[in-house]
C-alpha positions in Angstrom: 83.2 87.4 220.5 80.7 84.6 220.3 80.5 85.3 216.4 84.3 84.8 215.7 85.7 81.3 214.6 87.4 80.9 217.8 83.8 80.5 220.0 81.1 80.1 217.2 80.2 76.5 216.9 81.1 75.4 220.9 78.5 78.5 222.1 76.1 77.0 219.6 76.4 74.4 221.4 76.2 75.7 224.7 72.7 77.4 224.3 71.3 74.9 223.2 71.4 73.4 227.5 68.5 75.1 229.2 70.0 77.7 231.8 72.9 78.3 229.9 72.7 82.1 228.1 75.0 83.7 226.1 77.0 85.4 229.4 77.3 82.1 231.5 78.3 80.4 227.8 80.8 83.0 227.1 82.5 83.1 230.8 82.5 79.2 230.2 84.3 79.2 227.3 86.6 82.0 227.9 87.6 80.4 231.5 88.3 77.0 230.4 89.8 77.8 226.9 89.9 74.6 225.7 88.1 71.5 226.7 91.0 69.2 225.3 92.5 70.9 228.6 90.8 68.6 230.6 91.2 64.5 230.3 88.0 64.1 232.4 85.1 65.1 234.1 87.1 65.0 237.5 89.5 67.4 236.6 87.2 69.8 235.3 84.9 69.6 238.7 88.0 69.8 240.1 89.2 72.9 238.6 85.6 74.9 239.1 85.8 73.6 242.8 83.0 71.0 242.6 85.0 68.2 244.7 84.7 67.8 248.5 87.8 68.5 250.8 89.5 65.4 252.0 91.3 65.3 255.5 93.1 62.2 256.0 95.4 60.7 259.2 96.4 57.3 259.3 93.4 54.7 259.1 90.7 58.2 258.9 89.9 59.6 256.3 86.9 62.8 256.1 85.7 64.4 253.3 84.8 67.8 254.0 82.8 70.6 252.4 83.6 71.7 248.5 87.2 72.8 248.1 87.9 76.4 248.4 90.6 76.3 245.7 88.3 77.6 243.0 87.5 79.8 240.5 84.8 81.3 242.3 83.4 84.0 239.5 82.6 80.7 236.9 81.3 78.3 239.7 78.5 81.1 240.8 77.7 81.0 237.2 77.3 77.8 236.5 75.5 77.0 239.9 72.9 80.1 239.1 72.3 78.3 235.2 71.5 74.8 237.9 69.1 76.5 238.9 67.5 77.2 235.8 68.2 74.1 234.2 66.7 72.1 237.2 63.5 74.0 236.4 63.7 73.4 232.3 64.9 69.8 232.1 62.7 67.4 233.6 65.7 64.7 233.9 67.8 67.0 235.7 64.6 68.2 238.6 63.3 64.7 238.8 66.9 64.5 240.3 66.6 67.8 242.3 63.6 66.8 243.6 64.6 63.3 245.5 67.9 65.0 246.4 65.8 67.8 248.4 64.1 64.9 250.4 67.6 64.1 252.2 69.1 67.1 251.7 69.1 71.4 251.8 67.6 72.3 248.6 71.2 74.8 248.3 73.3 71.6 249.1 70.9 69.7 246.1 71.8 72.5 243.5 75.5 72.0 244.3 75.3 68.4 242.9 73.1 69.5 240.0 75.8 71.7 239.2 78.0 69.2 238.7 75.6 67.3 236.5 75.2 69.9 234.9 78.6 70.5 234.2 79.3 66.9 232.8 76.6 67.2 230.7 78.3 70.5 229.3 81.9 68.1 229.3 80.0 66.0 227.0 78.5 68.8 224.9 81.3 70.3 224.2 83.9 67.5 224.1 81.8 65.1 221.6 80.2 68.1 219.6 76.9 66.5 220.2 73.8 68.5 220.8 72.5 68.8 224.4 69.1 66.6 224.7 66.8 67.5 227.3 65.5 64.8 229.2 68.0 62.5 229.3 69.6 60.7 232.1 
């Protein structure tokens, strides 16, 4: 499938971003179909399950954990290919690494994963190469 017309140049794209392989590129793709699907950033986070909860009441408002309403196969994925990425891209654990001074080192990964996956938004949306190291 990655050979055919449909995927060729967007999982060229996609392996070029450490962490990303040609499984967690394929699922990607396949999943989302088309990134012209998604105006922004937002709505893609929103759609993998990488926003917070929010509970409001009158004058409160709480933002809880990540939502549940996910799709939970492609967000394991992509928070696995944080992990590697974090470790490959100096930008992205020089990030990791002052998160995991206020925070779980699992709760850090969660918002590398959604660096992450703006970064692959960008990628894929522009059809500009990935360049490690950049903030």
């Amino acid at each position: 499938m990655a050979k055919t017309e449909t995927y060729y140049a967007d999982i060229k794209l996609l392996l070029r971003i450490p962490g990303i392989g040609l499984i967690t590129g394929m699922a990607f793709l396949t999943q989302i179909e088309t990134i012209s699907r998604f105006p922004s950033t937002d709505s893609l986070a929103c759609y993998l399950g990488l926003v917070p909860n929010c509970y409001s009441s009158g004058d409160k408002e709480n933002a809880g954990e990540m939502t549940s309403r996910t799709n939970k196969w492609l967000l394991t994925l992509l928070v696995e290919a944080a992990w590697k990425t974090a470790a490959h891209d100096p930008a992205l654990h020089q990030t990791y690494l002052q998160l995991c001074k206020r925070m779980k080192p699992n709760n850090a990964i969660i918002r590398i994963a959604r660096k992450l996956l703006n970064r692959i938004y960008y990628v894929l949306k522009y059809r500009r190469e990935y360049e490690t190291g950049t903030v």
